[in-house]
C-alpha positions in Angstrom: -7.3 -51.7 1.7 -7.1 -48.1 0.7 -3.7 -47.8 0.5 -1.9 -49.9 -2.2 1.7 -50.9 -1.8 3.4 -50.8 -5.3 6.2 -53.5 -5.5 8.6 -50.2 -6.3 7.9 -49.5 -2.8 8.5 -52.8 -1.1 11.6 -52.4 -3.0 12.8 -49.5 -2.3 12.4 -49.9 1.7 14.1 -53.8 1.4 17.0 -51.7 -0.3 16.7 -48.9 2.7 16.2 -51.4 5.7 19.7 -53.5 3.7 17.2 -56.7 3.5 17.3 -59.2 1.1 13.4 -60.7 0.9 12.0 -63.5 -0.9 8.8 -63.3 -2.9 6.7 -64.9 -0.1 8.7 -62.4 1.8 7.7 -59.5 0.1 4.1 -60.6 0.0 3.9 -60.4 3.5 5.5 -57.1 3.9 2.9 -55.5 1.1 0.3 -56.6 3.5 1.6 -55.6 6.2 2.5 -52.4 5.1 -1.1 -51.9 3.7 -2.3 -52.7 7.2 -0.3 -50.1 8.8 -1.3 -47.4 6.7 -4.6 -48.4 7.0 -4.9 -48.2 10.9 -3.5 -44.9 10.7 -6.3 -43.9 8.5 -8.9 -45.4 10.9 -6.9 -42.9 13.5 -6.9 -39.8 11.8 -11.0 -40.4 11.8 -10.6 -39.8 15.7 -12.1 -36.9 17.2 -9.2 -35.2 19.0 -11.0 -32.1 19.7 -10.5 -31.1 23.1 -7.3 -33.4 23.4 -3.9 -31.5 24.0 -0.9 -32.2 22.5 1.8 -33.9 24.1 5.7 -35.1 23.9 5.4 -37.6 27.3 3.3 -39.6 28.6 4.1 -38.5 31.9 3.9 -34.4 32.9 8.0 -33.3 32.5 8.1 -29.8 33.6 11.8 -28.7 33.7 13.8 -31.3 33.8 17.2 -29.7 33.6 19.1 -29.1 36.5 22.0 -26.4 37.1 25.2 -27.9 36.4 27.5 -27.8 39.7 31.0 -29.4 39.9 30.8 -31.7 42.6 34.4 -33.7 42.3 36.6 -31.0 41.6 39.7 -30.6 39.6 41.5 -34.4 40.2 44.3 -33.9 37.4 47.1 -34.4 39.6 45.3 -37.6 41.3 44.8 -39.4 37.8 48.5 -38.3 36.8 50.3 -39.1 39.1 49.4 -43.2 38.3 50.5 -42.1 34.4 53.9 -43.7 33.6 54.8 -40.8 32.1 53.3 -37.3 31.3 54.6 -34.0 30.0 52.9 -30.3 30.6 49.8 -32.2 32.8 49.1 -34.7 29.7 49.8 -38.3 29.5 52.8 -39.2 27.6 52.1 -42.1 25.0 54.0 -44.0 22.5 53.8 -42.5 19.0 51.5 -45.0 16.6 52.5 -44.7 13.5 55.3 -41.7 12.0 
């Protein structure tokens, strides 16, 4: 294991992540931890020459679309089920003073 996980650091994340672990607990994480790391220093040893960079899996070319109002100005449909309203607003009991 190349990379050594200090028990600062187990600590630290536990504190971070708002976990409480056990000795056994913490063990296990250390381990684990050092395993990750570990992997992605066996992945960094991978010849990526040749291999473009990408943000999706799948090709995404444009996704955006032009924004066009398809259901128009409604205001006076949704008010008129308001028990009361006041300069095209809903009217609503005060909740505190």
């Amino acid at each position: 294991m190349a990379n050594i996980i200090s028990d600062e650091t187990i600590e630290y994340v536990g504190i971070l992540a708002k976990l409480e672990l056990s000795d056994a607990e913490k063990e296990q994480a250390k381990s684990d931890m050092g395993r990750m790391l570990d992997y992605i220093d066996k992945l960094g040893e991978l010849d990526t020459t040749g291999v473009e960079p990408m943000s999706h899996v799948f090709p995404v070319h444009n996704v955006f679309r032009e924004d066009v109002v398809t259901n128009g100005d409604t205001r006076q449909q949704l008010l008129a089920n308001a028990p009361e309203q006041k300069d095209g607003m809903f009217t609503v009991p005060r909740t505190f003073e």
